[in-house]
matplotlib code that plots the C-alpha trace (Angstrom):
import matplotlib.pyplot as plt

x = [9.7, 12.7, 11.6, 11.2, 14.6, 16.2, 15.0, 15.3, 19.4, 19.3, 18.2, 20.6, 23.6, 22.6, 22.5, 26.4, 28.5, 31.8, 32.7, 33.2, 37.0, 36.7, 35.3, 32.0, 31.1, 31.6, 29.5, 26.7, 26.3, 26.8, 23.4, 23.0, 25.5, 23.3, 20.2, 21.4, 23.1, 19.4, 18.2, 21.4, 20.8, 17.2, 18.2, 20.6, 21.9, 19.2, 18.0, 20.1, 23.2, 22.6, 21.1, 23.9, 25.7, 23.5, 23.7, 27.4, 29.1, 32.4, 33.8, 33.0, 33.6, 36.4, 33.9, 31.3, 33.9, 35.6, 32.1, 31.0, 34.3, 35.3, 32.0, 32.7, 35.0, 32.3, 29.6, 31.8, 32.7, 28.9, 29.0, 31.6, 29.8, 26.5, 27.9, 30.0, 27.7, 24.2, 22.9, 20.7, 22.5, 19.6, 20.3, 24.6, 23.6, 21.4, 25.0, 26.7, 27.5, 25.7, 22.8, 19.8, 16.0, 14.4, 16.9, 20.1, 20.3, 22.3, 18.8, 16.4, 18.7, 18.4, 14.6, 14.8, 16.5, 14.4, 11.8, 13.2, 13.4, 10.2, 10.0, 12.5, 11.2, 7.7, 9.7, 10.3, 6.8, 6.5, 9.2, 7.5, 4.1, 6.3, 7.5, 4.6, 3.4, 6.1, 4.8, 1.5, -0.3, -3.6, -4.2, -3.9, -1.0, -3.1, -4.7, -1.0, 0.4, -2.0, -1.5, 2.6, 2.5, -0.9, 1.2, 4.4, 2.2, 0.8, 3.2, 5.3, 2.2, 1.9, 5.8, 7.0, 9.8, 12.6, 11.5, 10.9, 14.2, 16.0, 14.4, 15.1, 18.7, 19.3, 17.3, 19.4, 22.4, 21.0, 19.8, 23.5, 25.3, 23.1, 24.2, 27.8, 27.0, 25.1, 28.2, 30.4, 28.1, 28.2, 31.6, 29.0, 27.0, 28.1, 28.5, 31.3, 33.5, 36.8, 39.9, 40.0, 36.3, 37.9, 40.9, 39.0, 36.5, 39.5, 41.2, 39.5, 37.3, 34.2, 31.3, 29.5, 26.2, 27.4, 23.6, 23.1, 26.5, 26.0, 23.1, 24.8, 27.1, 24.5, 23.3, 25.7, 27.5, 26.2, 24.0, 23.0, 20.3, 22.2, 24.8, 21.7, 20.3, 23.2, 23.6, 20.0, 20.5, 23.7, 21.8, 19.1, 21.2, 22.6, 26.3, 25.3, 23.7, 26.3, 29.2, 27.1, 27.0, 30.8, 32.2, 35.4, 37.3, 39.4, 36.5, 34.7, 37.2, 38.1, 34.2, 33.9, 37.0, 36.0, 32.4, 33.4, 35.6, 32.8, 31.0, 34.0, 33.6, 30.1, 30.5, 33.4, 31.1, 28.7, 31.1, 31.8, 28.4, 27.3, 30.9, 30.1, 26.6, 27.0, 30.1, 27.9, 24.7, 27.1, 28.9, 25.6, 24.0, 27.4, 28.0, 24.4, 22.4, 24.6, 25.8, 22.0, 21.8, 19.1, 17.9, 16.4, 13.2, 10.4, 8.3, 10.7, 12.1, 11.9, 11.5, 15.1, 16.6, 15.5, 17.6, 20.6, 19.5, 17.6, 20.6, 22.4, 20.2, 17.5, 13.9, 15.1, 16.9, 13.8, 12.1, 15.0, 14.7, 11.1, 10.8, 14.3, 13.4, 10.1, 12.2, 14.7, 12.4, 10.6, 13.0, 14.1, 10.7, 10.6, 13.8, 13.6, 10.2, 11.4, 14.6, 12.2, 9.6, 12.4, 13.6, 10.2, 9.8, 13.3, 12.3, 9.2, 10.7, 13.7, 10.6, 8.7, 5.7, 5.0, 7.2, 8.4, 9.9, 9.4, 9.6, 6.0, 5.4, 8.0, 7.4, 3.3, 4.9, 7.4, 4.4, 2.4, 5.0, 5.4, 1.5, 1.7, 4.7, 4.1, 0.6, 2.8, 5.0, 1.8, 0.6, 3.5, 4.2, 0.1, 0.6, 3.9, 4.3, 7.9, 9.3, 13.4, 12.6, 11.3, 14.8, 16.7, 15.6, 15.9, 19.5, 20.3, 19.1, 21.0, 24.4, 24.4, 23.7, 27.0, 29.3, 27.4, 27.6, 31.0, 31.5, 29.4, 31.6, 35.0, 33.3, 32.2, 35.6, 37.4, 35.1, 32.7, 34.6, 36.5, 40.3, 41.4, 38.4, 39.6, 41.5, 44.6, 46.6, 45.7, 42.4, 41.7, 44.2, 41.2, 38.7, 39.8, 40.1, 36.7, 35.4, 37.2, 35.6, 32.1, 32.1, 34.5, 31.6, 28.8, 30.8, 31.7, 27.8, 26.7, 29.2, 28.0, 24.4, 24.9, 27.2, 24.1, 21.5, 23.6, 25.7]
y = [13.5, 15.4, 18.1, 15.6, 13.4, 16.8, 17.9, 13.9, 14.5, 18.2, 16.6, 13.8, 16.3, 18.5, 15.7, 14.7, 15.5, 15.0, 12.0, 13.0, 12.6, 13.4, 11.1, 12.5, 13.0, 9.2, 8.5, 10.6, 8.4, 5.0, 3.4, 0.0, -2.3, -1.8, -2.4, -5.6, -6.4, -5.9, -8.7, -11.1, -11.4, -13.1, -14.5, -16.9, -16.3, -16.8, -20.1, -21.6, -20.8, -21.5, -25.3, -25.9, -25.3, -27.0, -29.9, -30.3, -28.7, -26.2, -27.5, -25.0, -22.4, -21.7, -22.7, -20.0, -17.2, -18.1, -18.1, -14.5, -13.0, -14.4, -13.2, -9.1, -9.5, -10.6, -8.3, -5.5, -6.1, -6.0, -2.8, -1.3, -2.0, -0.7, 2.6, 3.3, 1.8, 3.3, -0.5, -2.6, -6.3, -7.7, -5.2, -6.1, -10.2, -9.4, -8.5, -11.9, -13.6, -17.2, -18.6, -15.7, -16.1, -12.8, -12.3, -13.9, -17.3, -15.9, -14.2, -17.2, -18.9, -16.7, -16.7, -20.3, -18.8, -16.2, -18.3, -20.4, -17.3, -17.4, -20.4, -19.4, -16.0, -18.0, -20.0, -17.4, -16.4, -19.3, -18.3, -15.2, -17.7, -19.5, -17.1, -15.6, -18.7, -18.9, -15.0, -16.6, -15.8, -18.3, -16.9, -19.8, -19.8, -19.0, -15.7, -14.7, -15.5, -13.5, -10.4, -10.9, -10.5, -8.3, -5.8, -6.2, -5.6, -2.3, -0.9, -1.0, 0.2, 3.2, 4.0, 4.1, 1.4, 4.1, 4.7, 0.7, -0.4, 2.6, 1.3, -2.1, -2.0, -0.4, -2.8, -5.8, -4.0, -3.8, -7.5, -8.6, -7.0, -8.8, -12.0, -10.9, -10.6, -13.8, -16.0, -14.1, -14.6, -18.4, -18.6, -18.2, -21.3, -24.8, -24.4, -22.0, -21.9, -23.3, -22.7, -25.9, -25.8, -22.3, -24.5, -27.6, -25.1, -23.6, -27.1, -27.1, -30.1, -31.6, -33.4, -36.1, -34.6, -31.4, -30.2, -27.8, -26.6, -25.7, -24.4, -22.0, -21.1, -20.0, -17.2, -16.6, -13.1, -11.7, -14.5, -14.7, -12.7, -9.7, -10.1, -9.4, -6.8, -4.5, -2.8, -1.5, 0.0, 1.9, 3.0, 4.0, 6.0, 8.2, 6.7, 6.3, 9.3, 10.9, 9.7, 10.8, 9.1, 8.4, 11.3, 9.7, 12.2, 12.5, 13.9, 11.8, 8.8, 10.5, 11.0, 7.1, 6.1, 8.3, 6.8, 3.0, 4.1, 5.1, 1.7, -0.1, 1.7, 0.9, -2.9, -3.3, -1.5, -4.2, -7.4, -6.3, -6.3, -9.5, -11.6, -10.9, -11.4, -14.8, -16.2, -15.4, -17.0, -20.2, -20.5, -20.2, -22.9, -24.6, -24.0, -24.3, -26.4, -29.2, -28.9, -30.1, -31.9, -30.1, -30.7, -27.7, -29.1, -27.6, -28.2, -27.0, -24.1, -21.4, -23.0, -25.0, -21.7, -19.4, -21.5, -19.9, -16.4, -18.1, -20.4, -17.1, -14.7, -16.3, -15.7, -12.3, -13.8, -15.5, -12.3, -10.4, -13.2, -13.2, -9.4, -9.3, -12.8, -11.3, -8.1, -9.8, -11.7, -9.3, -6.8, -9.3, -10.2, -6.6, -5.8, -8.7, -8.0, -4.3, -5.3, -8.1, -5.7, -4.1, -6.6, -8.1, -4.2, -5.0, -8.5, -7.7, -4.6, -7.0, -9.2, -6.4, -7.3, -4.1, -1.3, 1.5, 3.9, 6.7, 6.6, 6.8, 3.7, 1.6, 2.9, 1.6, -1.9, -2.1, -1.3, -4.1, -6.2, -5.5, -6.5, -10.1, -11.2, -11.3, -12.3, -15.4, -16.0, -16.5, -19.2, -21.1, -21.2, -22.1, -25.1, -26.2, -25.1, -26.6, -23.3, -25.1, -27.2, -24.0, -21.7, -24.4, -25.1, -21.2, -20.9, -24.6, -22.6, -19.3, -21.7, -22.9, -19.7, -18.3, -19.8, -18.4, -14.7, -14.9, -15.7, -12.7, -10.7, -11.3, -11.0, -7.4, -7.0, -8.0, -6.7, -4.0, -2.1, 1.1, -0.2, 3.1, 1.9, -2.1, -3.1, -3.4, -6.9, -8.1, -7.2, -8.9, -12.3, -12.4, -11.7, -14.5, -16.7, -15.8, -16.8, -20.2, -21.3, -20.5, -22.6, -25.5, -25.4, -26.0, -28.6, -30.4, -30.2, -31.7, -33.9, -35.5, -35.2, -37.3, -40.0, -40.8, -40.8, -42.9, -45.0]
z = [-69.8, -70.8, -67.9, -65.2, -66.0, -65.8, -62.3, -61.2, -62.3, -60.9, -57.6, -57.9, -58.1, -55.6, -53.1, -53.8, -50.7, -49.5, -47.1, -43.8, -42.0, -38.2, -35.8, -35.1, -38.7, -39.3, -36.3, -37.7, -41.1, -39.6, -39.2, -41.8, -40.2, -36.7, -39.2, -40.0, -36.4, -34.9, -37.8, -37.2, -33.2, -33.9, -37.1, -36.2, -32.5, -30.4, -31.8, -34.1, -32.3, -28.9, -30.1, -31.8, -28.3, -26.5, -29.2, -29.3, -26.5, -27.0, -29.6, -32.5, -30.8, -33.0, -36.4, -34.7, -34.5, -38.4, -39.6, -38.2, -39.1, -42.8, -44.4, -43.4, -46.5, -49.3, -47.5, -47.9, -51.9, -52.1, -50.0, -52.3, -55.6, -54.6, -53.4, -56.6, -59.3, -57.2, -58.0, -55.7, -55.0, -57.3, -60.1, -59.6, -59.4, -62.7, -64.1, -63.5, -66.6, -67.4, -68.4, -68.6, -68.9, -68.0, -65.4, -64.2, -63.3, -60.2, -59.4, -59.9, -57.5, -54.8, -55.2, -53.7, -50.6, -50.5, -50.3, -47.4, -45.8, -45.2, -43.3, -41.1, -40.4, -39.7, -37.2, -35.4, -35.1, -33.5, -31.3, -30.0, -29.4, -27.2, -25.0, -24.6, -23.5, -20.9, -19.9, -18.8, -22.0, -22.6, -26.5, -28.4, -31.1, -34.1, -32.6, -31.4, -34.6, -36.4, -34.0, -34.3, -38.5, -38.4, -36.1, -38.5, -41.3, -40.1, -38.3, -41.9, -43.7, -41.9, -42.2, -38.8, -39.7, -38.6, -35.2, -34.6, -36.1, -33.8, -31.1, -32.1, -33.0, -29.4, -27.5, -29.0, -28.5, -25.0, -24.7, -26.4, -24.1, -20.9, -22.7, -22.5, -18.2, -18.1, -19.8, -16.7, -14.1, -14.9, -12.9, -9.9, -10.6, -11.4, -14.9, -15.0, -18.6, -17.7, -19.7, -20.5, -22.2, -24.2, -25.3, -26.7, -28.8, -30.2, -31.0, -35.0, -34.0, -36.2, -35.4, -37.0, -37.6, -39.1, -40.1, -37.5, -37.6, -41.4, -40.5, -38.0, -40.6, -43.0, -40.6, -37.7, -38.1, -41.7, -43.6, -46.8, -46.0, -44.4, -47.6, -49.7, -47.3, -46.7, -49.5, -50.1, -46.6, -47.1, -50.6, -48.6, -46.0, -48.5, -49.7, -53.4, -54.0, -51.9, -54.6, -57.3, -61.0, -62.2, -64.8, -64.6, -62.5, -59.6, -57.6, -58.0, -57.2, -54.2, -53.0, -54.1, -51.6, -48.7, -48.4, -48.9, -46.2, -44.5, -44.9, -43.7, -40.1, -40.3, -41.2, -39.1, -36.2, -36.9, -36.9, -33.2, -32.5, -33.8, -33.5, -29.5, -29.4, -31.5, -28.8, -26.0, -27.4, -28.3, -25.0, -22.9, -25.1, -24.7, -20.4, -19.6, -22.1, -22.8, -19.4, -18.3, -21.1, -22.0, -25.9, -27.9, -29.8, -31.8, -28.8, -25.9, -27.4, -25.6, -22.6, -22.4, -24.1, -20.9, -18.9, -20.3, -18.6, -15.0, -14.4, -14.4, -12.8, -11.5, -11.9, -12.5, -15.7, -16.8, -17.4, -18.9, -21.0, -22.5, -22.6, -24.8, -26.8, -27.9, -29.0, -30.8, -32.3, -32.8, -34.8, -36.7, -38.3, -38.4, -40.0, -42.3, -43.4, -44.2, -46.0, -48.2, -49.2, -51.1, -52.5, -53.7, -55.3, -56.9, -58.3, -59.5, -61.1, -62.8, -64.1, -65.7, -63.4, -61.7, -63.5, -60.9, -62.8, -60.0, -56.6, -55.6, -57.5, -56.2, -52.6, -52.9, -54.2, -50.9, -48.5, -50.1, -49.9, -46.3, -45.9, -47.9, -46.5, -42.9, -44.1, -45.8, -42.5, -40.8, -43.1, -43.2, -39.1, -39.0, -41.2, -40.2, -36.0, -35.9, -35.0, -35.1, -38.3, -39.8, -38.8, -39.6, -43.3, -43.8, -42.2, -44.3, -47.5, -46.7, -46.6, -49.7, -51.1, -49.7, -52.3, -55.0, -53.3, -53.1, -56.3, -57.4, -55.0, -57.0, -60.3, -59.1, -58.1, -60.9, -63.6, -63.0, -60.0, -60.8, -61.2, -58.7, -56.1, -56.0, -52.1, -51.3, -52.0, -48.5, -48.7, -51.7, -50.7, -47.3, -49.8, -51.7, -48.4, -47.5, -50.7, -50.6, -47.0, -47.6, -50.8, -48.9, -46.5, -48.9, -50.1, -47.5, -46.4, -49.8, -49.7, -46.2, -47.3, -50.4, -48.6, -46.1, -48.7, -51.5, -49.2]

ax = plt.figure().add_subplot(projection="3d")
ax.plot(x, y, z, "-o")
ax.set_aspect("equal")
plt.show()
């Protein structure tokens, strides 16, 4: 025992390296923000976004854009404790003071929206049904379904996650970017974005029916979800083991400080990404959708949703979008499904279930996990086939979990993170900012919800 902890530290050691300065070296270890960009664009943007343009017009534009940017702040406070501690976000929510039966009552309560995940993530199985539907297939949605999460299942089995979420992150990034063209080649059709359209979604205007927006909220830019996600990934690319345990001297503060730098470039990287993607996705639902007055429902989905690219480009558009819908989709069930299994291995391992106390062990329990849950997805979009109603009460569940993660985030901040690592003042006063508006969101939201039940 003695033997093996010795070679497991030896190895840890060996493996601490200097952050790098220049340019090019940064380039070389970015890589989780575009894990979690490629999950955001199916997530939230594709279908949750765009109907909540098509459903209300321009006027949240300006609510779309705070709600990508403001969250950067809390995801990076995760980011910064993970890297410096060499925790998992489960492990760091396990340390949040309160009430404490096995594990955290910070962790039980993101069980729930992990488990609303699910349904979400099984909407958009349904999602990828449909638009194979509109690409002429005749399966029926049950067989497709099954071949959709059976594929997920194995390709994650097998290992070959890294090639499919490189090809995956590039893709979107490709698909994004055609989105970006389709909202300028509007000024060619009728339903051209006017200034006047920009200036009234900028105008901090409400609607009635704020569901769907709150919804939006909960997974446009970095969810909950992607909160939760990114800091396994930068674990996983290296930045913890990088920094090495803390001995409490300057090196090692200075290693610290030079890869959370490193993370920033790669968040901020990301927030370009998505912020983009997300505006685009909005202001075609917005231009195109509630121009026609189309409506986006569980049994039109993807159908009223491909006008956004043929109004555009034509038949041409239609099939840019299904081939880039089913890979969006796609990756994100992917992604998500990747980024779950280890966090099922992390849960189970907080419970005492299934022990992992090497690394062969807890890698078997992520590659089952990566088999049941599609397997689960499945199940739920067979019982349910309301692929909106099924993103929605996911995204819904992922909002409300915000306040609580931003809570978490200043704790982390104020308590457990080295006093030399902590941001500057005006990093902390937007931390603090950002904190404030997710919870005055979930709020407000409860708030509404309550009124139309009670009065």
């Amino acid at each position: 025992m003695l033997i093996s902890a010795f070679h497991l530290l030896q190895r840890f050691m060996t493996e601490i390296t200097e952050a790098p300065r220049t340019w090019r070296g940064i380039l070389k270890q970015l890589g989780p923000g575009l894990i979690i960009s490629a999950n955001i664009v199916g997530s939230g943007e594709l279908i949750v976004t765009t109907k909540l343009g098509a459903d209300v017009g321009f006027i949240l534009l300006w609510f779309i854009i705070l709600g990508c940017v403001i969250k950067v702040f809390v995801q990076l406070e995760l980011g910064r404790y993970a890297i410096s501690k060499g925790k998992t976000t489960l492990q760091a929510m396990n340390t949040v003071p309160g009430p404490k039966f096995v594990v955290s009552w910070l962790v039980w309560l993101w069980s729930l929206m992990w488990a609303a995940i699910f349904f979400q993530l099984s909407g958009m199985v349904g999602g990828i049904a449909q638009v194979l539907g509109l690409a002429g297939s005749n399966l029926s949605h049950t067989i497709l379904a099954i071949l959709i999460t059976g594929s997920c299942a194995a390709l994650l089995w097998v290992g070959r996650y890294k090639f499919i979420q490189n090809f995956s992150t590039f893709t979107v990034a490709a698909f994004s970017i055609f989105t970006v063209f389709a909202v300028f080649s509007l000024y060619w059709t009728d339903y051209g974005i006017t200034g006047a359209q920009l200036g009234a979604g900028l105008s901090f205007q409400l609607t009635d029916d704020f569901l769907i927006a709150f919804a939006a909220f909960g997974v446009i830019g970095v969810g909950a979800s992607e909160l939760i996600y990114y800091p396994y990934w930068c674990l996983e690319k290296g930045y913890g083991r990088y920094v090495g345990p803390d001995d409490g001297s300057e090196a090692w503060i200075n290693r610290a400080k030079g890869w959370i730098r490193v993370m920033k470039y790669d968040a901020l990287l990301s927030l370009v990404i998505y912020t983009g993607a997300t505006i685009a996705f909005y202001l075609l639902g917005a231009a195109v959708l509630h121009g026609k007055s189309l409506e986006v429902t569980n049994e039109n989905l993807m159908v009223s949703l491909s006008n956004i690219y043929s109004t555009s480009f034509g038949s041409v558009g239609l099939w840019v979008f299904i081939v880039g819908a089913i890979v969006v989709l796609y990756s994100t069930i992917f992604i998500s499904t990747a980024s779950n299994g280890r966090l099922a291995a992390d849960f189970l391992n907080l419970l005492s279930i299934v022990k992992q106390d090497t690394e062969a062990k807890r890698a078997k329990t992520i590659r089952i996990a990566c088999v049941v849950l599609p397997a689960l997805y499945c199940i739920f979009y067979l019982s349910i086939r309301k692929p909106v109603t099924l993103v929605t009460i996911g995204a819904v569940a992922q909002a409300l979990m915000l306040p609580f993660l931003s809570f978490a985030a200043l704790y982390f901040l104020y308590k457990q993170t080295h006093v030399k690592l902590r941001p500057k003042v005006s990093w902390i006063v937007f931390l603090w900012i950002s904190a404030m508006l997710m919870t005055s969101v979930g709020i407000f939201q409860i708030t509404k919800e309550f009124q139309k039940f009670f009065l």
